[in-house]
N, CA, C and O atoms as a DFTB+ gen file, in Angstrom:
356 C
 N C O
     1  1       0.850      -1.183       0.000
     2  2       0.000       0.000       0.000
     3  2       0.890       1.239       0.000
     4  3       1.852       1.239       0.769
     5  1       0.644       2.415      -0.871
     6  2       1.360       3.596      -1.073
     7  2       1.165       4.262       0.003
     8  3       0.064       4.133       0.539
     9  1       2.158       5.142       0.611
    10  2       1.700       5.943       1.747
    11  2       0.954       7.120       0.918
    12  3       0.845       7.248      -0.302
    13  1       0.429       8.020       2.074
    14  2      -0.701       9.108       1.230
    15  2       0.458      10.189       1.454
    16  3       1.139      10.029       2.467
    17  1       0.746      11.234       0.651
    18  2       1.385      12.075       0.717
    19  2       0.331      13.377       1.140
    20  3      -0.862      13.077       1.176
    21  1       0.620      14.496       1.393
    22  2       0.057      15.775       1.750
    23  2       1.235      16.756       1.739
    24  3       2.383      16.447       2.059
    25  1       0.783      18.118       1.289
    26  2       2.075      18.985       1.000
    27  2       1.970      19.868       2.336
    28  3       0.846      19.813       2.833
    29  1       2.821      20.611       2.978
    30  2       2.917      21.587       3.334
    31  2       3.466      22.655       3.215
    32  3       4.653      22.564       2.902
    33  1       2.889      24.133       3.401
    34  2       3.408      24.913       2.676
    35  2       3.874      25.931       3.794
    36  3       3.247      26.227       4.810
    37  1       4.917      26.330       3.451
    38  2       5.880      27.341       4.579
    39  2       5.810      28.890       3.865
    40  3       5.517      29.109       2.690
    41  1       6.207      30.033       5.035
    42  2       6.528      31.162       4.285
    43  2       7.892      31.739       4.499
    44  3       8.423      31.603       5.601
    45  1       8.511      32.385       3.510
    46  2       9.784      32.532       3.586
    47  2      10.226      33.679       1.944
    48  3       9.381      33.855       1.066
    49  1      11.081      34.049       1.900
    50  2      11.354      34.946       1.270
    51  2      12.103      34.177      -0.079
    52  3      12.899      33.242      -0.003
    53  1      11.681      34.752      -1.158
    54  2      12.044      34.379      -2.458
    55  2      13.325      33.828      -2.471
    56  3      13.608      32.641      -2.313
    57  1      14.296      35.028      -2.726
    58  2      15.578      35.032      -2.279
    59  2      16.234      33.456      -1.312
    60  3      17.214      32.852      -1.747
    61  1      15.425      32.952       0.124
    62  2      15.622      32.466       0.718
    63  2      15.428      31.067       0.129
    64  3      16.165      30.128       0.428
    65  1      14.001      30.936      -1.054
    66  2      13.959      29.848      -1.588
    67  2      14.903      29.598      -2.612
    68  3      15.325      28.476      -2.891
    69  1      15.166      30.445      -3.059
    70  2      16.562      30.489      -4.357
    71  2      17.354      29.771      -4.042
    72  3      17.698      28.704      -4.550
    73  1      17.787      30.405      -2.991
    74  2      19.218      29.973      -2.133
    75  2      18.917      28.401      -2.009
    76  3      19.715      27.592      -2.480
    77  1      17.765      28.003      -1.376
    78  2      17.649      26.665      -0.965
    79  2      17.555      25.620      -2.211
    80  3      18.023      24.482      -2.250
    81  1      16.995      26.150      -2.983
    82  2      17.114      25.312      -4.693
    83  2      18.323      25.213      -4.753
    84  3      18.877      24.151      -4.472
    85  1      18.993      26.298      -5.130
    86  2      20.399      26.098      -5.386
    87  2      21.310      25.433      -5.273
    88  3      22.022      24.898      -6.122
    89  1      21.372      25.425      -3.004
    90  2      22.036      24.269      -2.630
    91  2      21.781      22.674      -2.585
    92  3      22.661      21.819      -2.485
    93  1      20.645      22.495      -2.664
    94  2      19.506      21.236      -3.072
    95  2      20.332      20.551      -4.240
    96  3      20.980      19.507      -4.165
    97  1      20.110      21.624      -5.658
    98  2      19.993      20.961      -6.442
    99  2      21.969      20.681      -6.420
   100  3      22.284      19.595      -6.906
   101  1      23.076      21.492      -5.952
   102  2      24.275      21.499      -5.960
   103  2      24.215      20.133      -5.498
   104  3      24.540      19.371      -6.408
   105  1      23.918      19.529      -4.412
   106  2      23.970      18.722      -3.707
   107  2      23.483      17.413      -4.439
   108  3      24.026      16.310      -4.366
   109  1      22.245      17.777      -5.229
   110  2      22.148      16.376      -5.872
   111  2      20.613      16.101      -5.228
   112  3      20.279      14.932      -5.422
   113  1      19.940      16.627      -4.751
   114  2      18.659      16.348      -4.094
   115  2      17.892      17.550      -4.639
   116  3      18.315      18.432      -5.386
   117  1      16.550      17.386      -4.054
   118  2      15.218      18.248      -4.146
   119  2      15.216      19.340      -3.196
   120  3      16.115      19.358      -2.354
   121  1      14.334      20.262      -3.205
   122  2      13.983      20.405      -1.916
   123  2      13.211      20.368      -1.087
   124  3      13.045      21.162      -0.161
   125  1      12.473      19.120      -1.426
   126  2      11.171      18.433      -0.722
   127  2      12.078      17.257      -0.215
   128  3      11.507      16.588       0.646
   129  1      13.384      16.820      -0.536
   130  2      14.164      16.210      -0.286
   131  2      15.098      16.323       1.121
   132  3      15.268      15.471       1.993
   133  1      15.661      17.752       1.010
   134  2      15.892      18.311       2.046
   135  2      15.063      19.031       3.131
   136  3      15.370      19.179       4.314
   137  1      13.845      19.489       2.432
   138  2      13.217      19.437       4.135
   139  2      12.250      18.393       4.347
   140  3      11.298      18.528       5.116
   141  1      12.485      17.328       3.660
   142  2      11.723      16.218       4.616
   143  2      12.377      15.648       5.038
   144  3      11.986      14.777       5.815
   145  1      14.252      15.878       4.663
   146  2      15.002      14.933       6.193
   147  2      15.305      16.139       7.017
   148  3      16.136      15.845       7.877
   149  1      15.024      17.092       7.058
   150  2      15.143      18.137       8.382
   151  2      13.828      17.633       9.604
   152  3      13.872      17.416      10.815
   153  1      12.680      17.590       8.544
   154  2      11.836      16.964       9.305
   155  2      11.928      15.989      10.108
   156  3      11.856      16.193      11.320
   157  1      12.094      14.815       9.627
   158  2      12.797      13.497       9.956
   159  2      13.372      13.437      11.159
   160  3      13.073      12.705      12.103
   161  1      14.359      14.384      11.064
   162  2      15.832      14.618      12.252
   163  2      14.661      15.563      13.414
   164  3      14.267      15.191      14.519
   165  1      14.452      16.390      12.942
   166  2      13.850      17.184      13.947
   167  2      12.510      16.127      15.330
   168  3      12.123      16.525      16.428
   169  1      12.258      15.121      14.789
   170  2      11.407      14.534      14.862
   171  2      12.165      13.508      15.539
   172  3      11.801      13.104      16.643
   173  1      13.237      13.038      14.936
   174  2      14.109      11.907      15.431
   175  2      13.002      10.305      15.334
   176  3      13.273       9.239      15.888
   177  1      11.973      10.546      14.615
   178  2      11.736       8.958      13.504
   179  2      12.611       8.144      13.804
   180  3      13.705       8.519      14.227
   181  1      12.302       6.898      13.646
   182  2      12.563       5.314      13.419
   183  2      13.228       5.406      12.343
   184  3      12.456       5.833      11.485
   185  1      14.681       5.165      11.733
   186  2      14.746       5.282      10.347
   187  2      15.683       6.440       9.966
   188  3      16.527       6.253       9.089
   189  1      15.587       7.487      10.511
   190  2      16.182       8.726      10.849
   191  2      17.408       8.962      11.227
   192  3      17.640       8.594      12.379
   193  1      18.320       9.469      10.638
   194  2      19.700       9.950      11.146
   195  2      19.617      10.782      12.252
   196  3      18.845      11.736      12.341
   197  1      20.502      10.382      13.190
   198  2      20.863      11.427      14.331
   199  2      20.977      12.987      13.780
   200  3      21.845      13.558      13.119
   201  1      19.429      13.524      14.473
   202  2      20.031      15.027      14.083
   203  2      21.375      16.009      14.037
   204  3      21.959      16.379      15.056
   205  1      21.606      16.221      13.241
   206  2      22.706      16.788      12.904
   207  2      23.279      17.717      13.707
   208  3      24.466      17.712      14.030
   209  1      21.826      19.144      14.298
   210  2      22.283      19.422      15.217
   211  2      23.026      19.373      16.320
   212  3      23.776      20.257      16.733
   213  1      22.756      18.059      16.920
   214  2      23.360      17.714      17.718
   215  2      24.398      17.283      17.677
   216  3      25.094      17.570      18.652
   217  1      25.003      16.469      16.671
   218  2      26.631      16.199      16.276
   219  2      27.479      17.668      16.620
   220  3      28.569      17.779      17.181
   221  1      26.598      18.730      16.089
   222  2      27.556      19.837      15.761
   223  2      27.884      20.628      17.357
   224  3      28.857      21.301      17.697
   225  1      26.667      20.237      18.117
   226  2      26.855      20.893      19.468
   227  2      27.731      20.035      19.926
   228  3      28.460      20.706      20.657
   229  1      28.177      18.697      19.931
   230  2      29.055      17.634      20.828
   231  2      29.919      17.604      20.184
   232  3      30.868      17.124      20.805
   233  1      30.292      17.996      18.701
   234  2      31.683      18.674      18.590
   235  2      31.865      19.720      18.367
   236  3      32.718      19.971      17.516
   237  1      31.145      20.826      19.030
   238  2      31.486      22.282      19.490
   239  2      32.385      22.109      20.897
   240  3      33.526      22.501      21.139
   241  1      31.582      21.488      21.597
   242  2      31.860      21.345      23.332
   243  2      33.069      20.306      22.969
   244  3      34.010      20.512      23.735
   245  1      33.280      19.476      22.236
   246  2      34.500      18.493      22.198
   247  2      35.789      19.412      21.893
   248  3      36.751      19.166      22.620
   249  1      35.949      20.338      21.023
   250  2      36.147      20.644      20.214
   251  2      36.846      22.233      21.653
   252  3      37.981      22.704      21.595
   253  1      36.198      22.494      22.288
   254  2      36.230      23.578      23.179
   255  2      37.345      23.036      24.272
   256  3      38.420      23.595      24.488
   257  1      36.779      21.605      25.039
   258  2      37.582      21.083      25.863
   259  2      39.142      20.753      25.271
   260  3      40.108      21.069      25.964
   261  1      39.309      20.182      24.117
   262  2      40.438      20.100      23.701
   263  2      41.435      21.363      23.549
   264  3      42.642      21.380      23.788
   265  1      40.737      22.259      23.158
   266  2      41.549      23.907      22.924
   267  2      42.235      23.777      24.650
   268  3      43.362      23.589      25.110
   269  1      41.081      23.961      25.138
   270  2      41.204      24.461      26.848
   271  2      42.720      23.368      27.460
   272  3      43.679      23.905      28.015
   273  1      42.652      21.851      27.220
   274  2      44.069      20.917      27.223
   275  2      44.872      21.197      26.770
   276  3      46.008      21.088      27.233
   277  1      44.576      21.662      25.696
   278  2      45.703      22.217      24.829
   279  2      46.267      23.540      24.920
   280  3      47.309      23.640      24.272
   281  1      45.918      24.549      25.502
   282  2      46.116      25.917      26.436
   283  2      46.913      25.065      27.801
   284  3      48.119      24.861      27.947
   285  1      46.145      24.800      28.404
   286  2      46.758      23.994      29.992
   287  2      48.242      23.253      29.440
   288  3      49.181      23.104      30.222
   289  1      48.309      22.862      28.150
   290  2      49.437      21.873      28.143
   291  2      50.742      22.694      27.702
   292  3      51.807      22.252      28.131
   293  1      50.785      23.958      26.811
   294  2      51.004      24.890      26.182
   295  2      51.698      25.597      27.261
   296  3      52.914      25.739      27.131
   297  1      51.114      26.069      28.319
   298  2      51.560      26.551      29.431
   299  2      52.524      25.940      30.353
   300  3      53.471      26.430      30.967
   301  1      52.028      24.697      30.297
   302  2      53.059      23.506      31.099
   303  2      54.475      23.649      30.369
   304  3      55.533      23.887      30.951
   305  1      54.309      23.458      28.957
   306  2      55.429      23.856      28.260
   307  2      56.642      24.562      28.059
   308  3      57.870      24.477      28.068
   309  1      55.420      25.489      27.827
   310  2      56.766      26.776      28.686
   311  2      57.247      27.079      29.954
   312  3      58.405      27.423      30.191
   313  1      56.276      26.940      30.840
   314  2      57.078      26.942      32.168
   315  2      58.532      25.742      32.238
   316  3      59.544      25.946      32.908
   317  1      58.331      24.758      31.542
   318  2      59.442      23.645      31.221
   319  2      60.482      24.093      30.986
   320  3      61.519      24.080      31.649
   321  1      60.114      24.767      29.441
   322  2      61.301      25.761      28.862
   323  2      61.932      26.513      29.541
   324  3      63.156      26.510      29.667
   325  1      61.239      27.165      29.999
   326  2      61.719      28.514      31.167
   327  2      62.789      27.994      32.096
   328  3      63.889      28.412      32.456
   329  1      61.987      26.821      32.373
   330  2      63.079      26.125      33.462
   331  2      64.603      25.699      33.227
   332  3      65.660      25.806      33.848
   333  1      64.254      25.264      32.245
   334  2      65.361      24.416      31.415
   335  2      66.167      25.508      30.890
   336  3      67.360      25.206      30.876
   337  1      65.817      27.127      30.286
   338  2      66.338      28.168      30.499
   339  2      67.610      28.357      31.168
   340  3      68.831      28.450      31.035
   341  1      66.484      28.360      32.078
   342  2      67.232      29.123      33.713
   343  2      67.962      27.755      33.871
   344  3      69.019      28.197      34.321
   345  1      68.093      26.786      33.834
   346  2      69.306      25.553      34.661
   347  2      70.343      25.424      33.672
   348  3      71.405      24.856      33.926
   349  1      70.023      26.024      32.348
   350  2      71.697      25.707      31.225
   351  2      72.339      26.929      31.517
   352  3      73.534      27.226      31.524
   353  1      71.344      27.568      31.751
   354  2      72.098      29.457      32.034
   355  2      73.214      29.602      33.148
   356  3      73.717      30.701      33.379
């Protein structure tokens, strides 16, 4: 049995739909294509890729903590240097 389709219709600025054709069609898809897996994700469906959003927030925050180790380790560093400085001096 076919599923029943139904359209929905959004409002948004010409320009804004341009843009979205554009990258759609760059990409190789529709754009009934792309916002019915925004839908999808937003929804988080059976079937459904892990919203994307969320990848991008858990490697924002991943992505933050590592800088911050990498500052802390940076510092360790040089105080090393410094040291090692001062004991050949």
């Amino acid at each position: 049995m076919a599923k029943s389709r139904i359209f929905i219709s959004i409002e948004t600025t010409n320009e804004t739909r341009e843009a979205l054709k554009r990258k759609a069609t760059s990409e190789g898809k529709t754009v009934t294509e792309v916002v019915s897996q925004m839908i999808n994700e937003y929804l988080n469906t059976s079937g459904a890729k892990e919203p994307q959003g969320t990848n991008v927030i858990d490697l924002q925050q991943k992505v933050q903590e590592m800088q911050q180790v990498l500052e802390e380790h940076t510092q360790l560093l040089n105080k090393h240097q410094q040291c090692l400085g001062e004991l050949s001096a």
